[in-house]
ZADO-1210 file (C-alpha; in nm, 4 decimals, padded with zeros to 6 digits):
<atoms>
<atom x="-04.0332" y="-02.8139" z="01.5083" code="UNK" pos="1"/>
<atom x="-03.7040" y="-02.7465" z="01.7255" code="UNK" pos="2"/>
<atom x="-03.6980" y="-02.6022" z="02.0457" code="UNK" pos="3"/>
<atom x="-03.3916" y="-02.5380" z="02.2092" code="UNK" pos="4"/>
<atom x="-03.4469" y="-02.3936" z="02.5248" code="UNK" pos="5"/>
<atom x="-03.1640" y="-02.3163" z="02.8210" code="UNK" pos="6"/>
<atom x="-03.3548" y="-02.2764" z="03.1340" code="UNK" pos="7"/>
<atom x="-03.3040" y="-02.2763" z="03.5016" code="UNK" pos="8"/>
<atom x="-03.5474" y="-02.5029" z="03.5824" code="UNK" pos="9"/>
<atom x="-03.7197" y="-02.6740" z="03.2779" code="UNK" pos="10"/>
<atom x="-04.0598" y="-02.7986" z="03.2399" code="UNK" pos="11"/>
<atom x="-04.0585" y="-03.1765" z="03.1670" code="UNK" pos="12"/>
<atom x="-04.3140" y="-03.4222" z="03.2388" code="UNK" pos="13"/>
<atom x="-04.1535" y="-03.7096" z="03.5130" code="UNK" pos="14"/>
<atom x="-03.8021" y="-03.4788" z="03.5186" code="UNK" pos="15"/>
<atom x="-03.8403" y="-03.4550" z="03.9221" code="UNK" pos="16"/>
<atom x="-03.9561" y="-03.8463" z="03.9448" code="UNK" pos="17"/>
<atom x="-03.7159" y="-04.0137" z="03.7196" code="UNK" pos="18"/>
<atom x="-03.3594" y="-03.7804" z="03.8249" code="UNK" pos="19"/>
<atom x="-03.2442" y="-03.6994" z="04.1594" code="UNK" pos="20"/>
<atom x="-03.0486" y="-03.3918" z="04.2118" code="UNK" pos="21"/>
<atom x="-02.6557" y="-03.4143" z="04.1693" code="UNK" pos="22"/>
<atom x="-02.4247" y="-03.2921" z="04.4453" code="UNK" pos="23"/>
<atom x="-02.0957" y="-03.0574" z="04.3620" code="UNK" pos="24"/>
<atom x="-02.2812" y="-02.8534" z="04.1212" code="UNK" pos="25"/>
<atom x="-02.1757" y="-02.4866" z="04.0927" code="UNK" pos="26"/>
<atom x="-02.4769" y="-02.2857" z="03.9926" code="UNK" pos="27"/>
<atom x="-02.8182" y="-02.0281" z="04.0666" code="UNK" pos="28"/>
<atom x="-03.2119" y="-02.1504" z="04.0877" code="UNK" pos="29"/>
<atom x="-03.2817" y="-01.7869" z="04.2523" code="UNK" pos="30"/>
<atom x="-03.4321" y="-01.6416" z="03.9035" code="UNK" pos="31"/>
<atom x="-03.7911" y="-01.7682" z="03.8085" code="UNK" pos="32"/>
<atom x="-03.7984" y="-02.0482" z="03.4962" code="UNK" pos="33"/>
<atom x="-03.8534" y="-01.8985" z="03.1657" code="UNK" pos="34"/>
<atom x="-04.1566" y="-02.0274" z="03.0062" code="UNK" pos="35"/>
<atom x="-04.0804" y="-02.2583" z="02.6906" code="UNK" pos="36"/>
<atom x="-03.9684" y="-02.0887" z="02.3948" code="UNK" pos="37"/>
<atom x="-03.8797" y="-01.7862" z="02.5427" code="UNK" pos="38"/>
<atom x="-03.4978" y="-01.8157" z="02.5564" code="UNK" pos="39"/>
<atom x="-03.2694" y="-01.9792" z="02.2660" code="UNK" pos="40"/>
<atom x="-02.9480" y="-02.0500" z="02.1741" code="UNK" pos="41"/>
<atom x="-02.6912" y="-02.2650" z="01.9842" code="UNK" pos="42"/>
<atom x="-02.4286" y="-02.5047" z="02.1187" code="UNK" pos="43"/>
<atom x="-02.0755" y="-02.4008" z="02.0557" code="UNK" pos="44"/>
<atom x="-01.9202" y="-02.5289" z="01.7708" code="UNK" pos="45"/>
<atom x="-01.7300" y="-02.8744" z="01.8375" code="UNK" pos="46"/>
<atom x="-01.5104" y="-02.8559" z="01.5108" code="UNK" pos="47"/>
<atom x="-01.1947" y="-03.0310" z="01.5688" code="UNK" pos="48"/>
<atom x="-01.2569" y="-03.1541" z="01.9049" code="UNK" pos="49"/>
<atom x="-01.2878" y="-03.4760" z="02.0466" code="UNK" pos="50"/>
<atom x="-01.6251" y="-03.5830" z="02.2011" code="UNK" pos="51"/>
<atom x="-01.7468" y="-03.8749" z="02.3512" code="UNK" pos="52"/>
<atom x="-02.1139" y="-03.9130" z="02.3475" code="UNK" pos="53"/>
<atom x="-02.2152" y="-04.0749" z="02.6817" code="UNK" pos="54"/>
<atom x="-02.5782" y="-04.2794" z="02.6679" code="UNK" pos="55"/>
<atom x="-02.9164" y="-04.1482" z="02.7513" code="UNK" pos="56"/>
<atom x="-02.8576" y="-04.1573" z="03.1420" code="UNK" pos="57"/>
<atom x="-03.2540" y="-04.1569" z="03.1645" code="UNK" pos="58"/>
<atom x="-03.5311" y="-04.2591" z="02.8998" code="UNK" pos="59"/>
<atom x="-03.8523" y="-04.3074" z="03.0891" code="UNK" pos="60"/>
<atom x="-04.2106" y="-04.3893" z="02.8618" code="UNK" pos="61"/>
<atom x="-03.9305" y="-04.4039" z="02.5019" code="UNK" pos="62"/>
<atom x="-03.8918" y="-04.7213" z="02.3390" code="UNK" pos="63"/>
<atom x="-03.6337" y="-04.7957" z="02.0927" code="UNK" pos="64"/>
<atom x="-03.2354" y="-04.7582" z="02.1027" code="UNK" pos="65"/>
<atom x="-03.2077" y="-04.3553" z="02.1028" code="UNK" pos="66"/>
<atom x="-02.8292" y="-04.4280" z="02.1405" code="UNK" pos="67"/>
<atom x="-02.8002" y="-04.5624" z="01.8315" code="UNK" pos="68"/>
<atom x="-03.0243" y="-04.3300" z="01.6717" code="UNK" pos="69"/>
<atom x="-02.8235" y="-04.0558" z="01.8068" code="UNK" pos="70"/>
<atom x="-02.4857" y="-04.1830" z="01.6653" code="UNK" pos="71"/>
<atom x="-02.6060" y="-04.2781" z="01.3613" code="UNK" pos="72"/>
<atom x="-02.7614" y="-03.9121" z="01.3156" code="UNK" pos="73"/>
<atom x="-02.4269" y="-03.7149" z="01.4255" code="UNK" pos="74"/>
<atom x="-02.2172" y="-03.9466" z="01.1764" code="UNK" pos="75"/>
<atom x="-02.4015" y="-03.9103" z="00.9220" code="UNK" pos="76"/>
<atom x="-02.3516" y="-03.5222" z="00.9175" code="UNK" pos="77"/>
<atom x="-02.0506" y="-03.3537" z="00.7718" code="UNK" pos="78"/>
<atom x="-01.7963" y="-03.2240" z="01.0583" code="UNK" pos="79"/>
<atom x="-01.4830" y="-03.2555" z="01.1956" code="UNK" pos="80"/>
<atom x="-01.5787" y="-03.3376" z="01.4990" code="UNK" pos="81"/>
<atom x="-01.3860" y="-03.6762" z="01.6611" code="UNK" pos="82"/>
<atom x="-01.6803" y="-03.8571" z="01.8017" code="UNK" pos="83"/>
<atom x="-01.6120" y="-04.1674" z="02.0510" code="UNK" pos="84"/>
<atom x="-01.9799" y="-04.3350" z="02.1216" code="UNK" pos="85"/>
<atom x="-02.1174" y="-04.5788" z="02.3897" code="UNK" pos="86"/>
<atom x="-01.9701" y="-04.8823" z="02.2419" code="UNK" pos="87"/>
<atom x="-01.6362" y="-04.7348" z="02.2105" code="UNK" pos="88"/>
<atom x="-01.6041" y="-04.5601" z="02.5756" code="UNK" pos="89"/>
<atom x="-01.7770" y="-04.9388" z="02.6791" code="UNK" pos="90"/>
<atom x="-01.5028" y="-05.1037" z="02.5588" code="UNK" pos="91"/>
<atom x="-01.2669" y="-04.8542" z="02.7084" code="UNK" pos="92"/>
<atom x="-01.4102" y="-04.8428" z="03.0400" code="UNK" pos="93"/>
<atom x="-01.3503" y="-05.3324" z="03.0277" code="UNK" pos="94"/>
<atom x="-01.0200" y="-05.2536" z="02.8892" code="UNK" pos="95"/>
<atom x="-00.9279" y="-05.0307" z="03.2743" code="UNK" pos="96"/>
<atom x="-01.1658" y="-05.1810" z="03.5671" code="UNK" pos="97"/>
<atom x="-00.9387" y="-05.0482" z="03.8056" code="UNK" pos="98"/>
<atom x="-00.9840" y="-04.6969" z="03.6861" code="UNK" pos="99"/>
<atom x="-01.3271" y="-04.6906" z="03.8080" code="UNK" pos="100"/>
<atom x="-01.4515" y="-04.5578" z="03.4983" code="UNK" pos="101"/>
<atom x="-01.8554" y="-04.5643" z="03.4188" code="UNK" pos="102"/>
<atom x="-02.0557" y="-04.4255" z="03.1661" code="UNK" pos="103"/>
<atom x="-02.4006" y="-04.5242" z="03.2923" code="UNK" pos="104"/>
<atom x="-02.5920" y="-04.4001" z="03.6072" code="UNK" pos="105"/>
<atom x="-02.4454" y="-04.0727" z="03.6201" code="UNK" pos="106"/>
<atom x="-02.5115" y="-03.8016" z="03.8689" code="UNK" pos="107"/>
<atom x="-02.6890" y="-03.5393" z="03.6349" code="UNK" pos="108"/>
<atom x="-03.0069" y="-03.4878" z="03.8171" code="UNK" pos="109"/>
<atom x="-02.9116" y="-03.1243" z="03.8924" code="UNK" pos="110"/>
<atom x="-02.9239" y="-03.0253" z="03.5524" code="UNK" pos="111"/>
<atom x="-03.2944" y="-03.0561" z="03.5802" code="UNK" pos="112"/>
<atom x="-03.3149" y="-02.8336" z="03.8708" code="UNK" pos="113"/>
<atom x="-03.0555" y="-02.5556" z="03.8601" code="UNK" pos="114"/>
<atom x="-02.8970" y="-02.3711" z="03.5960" code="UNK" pos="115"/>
<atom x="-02.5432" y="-02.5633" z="03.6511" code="UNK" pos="116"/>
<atom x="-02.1949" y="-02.3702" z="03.5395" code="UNK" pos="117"/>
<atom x="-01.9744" y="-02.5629" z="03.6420" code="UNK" pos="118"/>
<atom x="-01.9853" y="-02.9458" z="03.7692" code="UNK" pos="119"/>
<atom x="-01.8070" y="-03.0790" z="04.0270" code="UNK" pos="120"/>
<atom x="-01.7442" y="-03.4210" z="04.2023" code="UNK" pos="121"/>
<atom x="-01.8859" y="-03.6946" z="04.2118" code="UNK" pos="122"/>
<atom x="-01.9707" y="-03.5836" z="03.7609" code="UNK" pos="123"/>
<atom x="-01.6488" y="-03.4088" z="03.7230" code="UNK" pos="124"/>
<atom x="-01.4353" y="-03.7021" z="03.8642" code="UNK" pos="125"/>
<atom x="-01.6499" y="-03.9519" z="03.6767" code="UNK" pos="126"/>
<atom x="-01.6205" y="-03.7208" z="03.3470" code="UNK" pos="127"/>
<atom x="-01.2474" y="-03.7163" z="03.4091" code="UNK" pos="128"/>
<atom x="-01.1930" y="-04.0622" z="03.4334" code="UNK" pos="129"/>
<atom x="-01.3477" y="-04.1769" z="03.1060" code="UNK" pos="130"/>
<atom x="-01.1846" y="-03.8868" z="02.9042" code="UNK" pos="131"/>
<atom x="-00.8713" y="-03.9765" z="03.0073" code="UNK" pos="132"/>
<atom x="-00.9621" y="-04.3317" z="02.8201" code="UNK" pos="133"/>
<atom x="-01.0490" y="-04.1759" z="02.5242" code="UNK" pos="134"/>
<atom x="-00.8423" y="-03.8734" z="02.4944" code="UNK" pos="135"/>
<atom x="-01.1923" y="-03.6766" z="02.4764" code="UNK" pos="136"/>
<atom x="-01.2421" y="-03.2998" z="02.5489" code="UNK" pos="137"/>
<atom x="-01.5950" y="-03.2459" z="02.5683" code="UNK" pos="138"/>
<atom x="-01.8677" y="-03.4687" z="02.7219" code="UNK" pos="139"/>
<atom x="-02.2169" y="-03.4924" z="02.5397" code="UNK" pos="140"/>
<atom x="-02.4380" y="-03.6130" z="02.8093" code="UNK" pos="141"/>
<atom x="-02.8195" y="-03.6418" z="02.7094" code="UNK" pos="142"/>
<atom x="-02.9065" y="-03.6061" z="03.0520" code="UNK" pos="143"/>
<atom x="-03.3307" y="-03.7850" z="02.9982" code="UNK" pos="144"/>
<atom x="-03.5173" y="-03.8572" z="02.7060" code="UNK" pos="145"/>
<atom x="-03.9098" y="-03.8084" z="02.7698" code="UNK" pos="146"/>
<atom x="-04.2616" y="-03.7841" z="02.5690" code="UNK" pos="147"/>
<atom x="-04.3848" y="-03.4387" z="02.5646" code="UNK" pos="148"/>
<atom x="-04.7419" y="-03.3280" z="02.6145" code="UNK" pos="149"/>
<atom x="-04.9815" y="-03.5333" z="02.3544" code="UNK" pos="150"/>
<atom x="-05.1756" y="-03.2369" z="02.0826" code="UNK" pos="151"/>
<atom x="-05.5049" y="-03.2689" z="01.9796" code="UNK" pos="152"/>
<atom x="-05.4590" y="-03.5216" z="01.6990" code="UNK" pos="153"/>
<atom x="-05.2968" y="-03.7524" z="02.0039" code="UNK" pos="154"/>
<atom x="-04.9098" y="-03.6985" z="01.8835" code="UNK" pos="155"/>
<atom x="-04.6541" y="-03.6433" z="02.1042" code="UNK" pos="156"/>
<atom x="-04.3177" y="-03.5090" z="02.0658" code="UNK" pos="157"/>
<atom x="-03.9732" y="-03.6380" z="02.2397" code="UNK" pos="158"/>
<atom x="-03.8090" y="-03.4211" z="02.4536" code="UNK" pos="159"/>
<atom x="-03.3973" y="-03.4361" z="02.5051" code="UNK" pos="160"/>
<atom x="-03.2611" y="-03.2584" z="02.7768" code="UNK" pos="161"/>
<atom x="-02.8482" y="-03.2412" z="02.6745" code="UNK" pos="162"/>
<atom x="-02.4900" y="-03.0897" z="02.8321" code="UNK" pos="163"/>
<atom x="-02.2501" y="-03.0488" z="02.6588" code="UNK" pos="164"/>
<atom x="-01.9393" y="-03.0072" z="02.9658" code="UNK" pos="165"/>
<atom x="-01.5349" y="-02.9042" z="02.8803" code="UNK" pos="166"/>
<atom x="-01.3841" y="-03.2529" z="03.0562" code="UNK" pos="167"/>
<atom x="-01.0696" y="-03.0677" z="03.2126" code="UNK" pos="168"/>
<atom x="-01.2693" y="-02.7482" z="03.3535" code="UNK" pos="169"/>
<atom x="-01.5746" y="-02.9062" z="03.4441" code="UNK" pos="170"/>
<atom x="-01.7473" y="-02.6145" z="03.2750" code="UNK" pos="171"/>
<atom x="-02.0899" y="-02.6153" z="03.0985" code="UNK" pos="172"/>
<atom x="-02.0696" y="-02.5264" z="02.7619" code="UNK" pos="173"/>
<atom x="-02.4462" y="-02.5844" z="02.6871" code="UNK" pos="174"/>
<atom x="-02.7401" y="-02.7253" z="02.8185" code="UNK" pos="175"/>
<atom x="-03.0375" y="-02.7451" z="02.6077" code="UNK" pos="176"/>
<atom x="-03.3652" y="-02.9005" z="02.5642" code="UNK" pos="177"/>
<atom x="-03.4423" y="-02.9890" z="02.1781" code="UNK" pos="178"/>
<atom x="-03.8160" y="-03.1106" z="02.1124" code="UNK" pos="179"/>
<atom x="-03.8487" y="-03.3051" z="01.8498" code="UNK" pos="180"/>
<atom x="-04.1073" y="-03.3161" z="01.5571" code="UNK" pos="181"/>
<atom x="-04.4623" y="-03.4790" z="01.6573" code="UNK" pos="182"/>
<atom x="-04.5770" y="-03.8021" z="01.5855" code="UNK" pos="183"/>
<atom x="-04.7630" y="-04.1097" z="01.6410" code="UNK" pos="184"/>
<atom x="-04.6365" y="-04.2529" z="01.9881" code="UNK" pos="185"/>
<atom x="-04.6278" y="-04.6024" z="01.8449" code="UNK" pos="186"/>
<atom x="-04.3870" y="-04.5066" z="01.5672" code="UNK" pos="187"/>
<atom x="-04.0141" y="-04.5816" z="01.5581" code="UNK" pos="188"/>
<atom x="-03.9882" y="-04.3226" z="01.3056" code="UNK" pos="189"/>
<atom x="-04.0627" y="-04.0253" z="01.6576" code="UNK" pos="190"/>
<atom x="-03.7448" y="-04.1397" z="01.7894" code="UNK" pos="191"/>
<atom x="-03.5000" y="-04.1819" z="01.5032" code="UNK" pos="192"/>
<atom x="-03.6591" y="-03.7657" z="01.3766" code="UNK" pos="193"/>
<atom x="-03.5905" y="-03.6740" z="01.7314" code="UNK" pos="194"/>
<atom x="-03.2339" y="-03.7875" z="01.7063" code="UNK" pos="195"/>
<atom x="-03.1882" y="-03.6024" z="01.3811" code="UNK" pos="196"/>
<atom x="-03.3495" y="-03.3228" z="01.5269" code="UNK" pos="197"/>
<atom x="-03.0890" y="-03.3083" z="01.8109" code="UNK" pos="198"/>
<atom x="-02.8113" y="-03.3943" z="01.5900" code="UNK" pos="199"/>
<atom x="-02.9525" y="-03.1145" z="01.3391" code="UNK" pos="200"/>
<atom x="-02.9481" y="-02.8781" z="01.6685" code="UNK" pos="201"/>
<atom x="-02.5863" y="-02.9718" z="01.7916" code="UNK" pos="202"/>
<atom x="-02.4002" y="-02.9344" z="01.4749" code="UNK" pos="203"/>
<atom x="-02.6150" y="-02.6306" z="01.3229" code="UNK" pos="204"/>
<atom x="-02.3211" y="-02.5169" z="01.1724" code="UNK" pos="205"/>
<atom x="-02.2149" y="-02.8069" z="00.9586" code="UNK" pos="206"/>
<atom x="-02.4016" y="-02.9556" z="00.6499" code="UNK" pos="207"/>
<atom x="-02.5122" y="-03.3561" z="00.5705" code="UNK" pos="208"/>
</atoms>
């Protein structure tokens, strides 16, 4: 099952424990939260555009290396979409210490509060940065990576909360949450589906 949900203020377990809220944000939290499932809709299509794929900037109760799940998912789909992952923009960010460029630790707790627009500093300046390393347009930033509720049976699904941001404007393109397929908690197979899932989710439009 995918859900894809864009919501003002989204119900995941440990989201106001394990993220504190950004500041510069340009958004509303005056409308009440839709209740899951009850909005949808797809990410914009990233054909021909650069994007650099920032790591999970919070996985709390998820084992396993979900950034290396979630390259290896978007590669292996058919797109033209440039994609410059963690170890790349890592190597980018040794290459230019003075730049102050990180990739880690990232102010995105306000995406978990607030339906954000538009981000400003201290994201936007950090966003900017690390582009300018990679020549990247759009920033794919899975904001936290948590277990969802357990069923009856005792399997529990992942839940990815992602942005997808236009570098130079700061804008939002997308935010989403995409929850995965269910599944024994002790299985490495929950993460690498939910991966696919999300990689299934952000490139709806393109086959593999």
């Amino acid at each position: 099952m995918i859900r894809i949900l864009r919501s003002r203020r989204p119900h995941v377990p440990l989201a106001t424990l394990i993220l504190s809220v950004g500041l510069g944000a340009c958004g509303s939290s005056s409308a009440e939260a839709p209740s899951p499932g009850s909005t949808t809709t797809a990410p914009p299509v990233l054909s021909g555009r650069t994007v650099m794929v920032l790591p999970v900037q919070a996985q709390v109760g998820v084992g396993g290396d979900a950034d290396a799940e979630l390259a290896f998912a978007l590669a292996a789909r058919e797109s033209s979409v440039r994609w410059v992952f963690p170890p790349r923009l890592g190597r980018a960010i040794e290459g230019a210490p003075g730049l102050g460029a990180r990739m880690r630790d990232l102010p995105v707790g306000m995406f978990m509060q607030i339906e954000v627009e538009r981000v400003g500093d201290p994201l936007y300046g950090d966003l900017l940065r690390l582009a300018a390393l990679v020549d990247a347009e759009v920033a794919l930033i899975p904001v936290q990576l948590v277990p969802g509720a357990r069923d009856a049976n005792g399997q529990i699904t992942l839940v990815t909360a992602v942005a997808l941001i236009a570098v130079r404007s700061g804008r939002v393109l997308w935010f989403g949450l995409v929850d995965g397929e269910a599944g024994d908690p002790g299985s490495p197979g929950v993460l690498a589906s939910a991966m696919e899932l999300l990689a299934r989710t952000l490139l709806w439009y393109a086959g593999g």
